[in-house]
C-alpha positions, 0 to 999 in steps of 0.5 A: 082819931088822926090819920098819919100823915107825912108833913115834916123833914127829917133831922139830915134835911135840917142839917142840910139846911144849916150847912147852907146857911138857910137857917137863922140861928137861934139861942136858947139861954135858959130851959123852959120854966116849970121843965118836968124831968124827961125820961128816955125808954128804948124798947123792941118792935115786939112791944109795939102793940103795948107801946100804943095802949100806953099812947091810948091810955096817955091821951084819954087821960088828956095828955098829948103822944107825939109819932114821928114818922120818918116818911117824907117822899110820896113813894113811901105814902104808896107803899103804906096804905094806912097813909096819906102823903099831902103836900105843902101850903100857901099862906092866905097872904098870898092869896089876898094879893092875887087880885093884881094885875097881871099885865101891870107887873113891871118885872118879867122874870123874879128870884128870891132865894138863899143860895146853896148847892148849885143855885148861883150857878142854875141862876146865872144861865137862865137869867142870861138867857132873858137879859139878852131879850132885853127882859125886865129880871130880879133876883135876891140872893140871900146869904146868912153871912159875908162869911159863908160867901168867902167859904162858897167863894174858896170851896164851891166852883160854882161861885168862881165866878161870883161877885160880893155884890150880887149877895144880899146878907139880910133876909127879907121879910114875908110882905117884902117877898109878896110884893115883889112876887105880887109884881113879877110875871113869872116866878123862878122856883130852883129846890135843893138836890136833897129836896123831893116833892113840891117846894113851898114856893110852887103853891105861893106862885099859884097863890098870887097868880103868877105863871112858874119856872122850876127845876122840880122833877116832880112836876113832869114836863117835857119843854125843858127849854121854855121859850121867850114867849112864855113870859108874854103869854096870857096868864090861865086863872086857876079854879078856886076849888084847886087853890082852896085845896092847897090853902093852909086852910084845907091842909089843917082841915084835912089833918084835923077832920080825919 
């Protein structure tokens, strides 16, 4: 029997995600061949109990009962102790290439990102910080549209002083990202302000090998100016029994082997 498990967003973090541009958009024409008809019940917490046995009975049959939990945060997992809150993943791509070298990558400080809420700003301070060390810094920053950029342009005071050629309007590809990651010393990690817990690209970064600077409050530390020469020091190689925990790997064993 599978344990709950908190992996998904809510509908409001997806409307978040489309607001800002950070979803492709997708058309569907036409409804699925041999569609069944779908029929909706809403029923009282009362009838719970009776609402599993119909799920039991569903699946022993050899159908499929999908659950949706609107629990995403680790504070909720700890109030529910039948739940187990497990974070995200990174892909075994990532993980192929941590073998590069550290010391050969020709970039000290990397950025790839779709822009929204307050990430140009953000960007632009810390990145001015490592240029005027005479640092080697990339950053991509994807935006859907030209369109969207006239609207963060005329309504966003972060983008005052922004300018159309800093802004990239195609998405990269995944091997594109891992190549430019793969030769990047330190990766720069900015999550939304409705995000909470770890984003995706804290466990990519771990993946290749490479050191990371986020504004995620969720990893607790003190030193929130970082100094220079942490970009020069030597990277520590994670244990392999930590980077194995955190592979999709794992994440689908533990789901499924429960």
């Amino acid at each position: 029997m599978l344990s709950p498990f908190l992996t998904a967003t809510p509908i409001p973090r997806t409307l978040s995600l489309y607001l800002y541009g950070d979803l492709e958009v997708s058309t569907i024409n036409e409804l699925p061949a041999g569609r069944q008809k779908i029929e909706t019940f809403y029923t009282q917490k009362s009838n719970q109990d009776k609402v599993y046995k119909f799920a039991i009975a569903e699946i022993q049959s050899g159908r499929q009962v999908y659950i949706v939990c609107p629990l995403v945060d680790e504070n909720d997992a700890l109030k529910i102790e039948s739940v187990l809150f497990h974070p995200l993943f990174f892909i075994e791509k990532y993980l192929s290439k941590s073998s590069s070298n550290y010391d050969s990558c020709k970039i000290d400080l990397s950025f790839i990102g779709t822009i929204h809420s307050d990430r140009y700003k953000l960007i632009k301070e810390i990145f001015s910080r490592y240029l005027d060390l005479k640092l080697k810094t990339y950053y991509y920053l994807y935006l859907s549209t030209p369109l969207l950029y006239a609207y963060h342009k005329l309504f966003n005071p972060a983008f005052e002083s922004s300018k159309y050629r800093e802004f990239r309007f195609k998405a990269l590809s995944q091997e594109e990202i891992i190549e430019i990651f793969e030769n990047s010393k330190v990766i720069l990690d900015i999550q939304h302000p409705l995000q909470t817990g770890l984003t995706m690209r804290t466990f990519e970064t771990m993946a290749l090998g490479r050191k990371l600077i986020t504004t995620n409050a969720t990893i607790n530390r003190n030193n929130v100016e970082i100094p220079a020469s942490f970009l020069e020091m030597p990277f520590k190689k994670i244990h392999d029994e930590i980077l194995n925990k955190y592979s999709l790997r794992n994440w689908l064993k533990i789901i499924f082997d429960d």
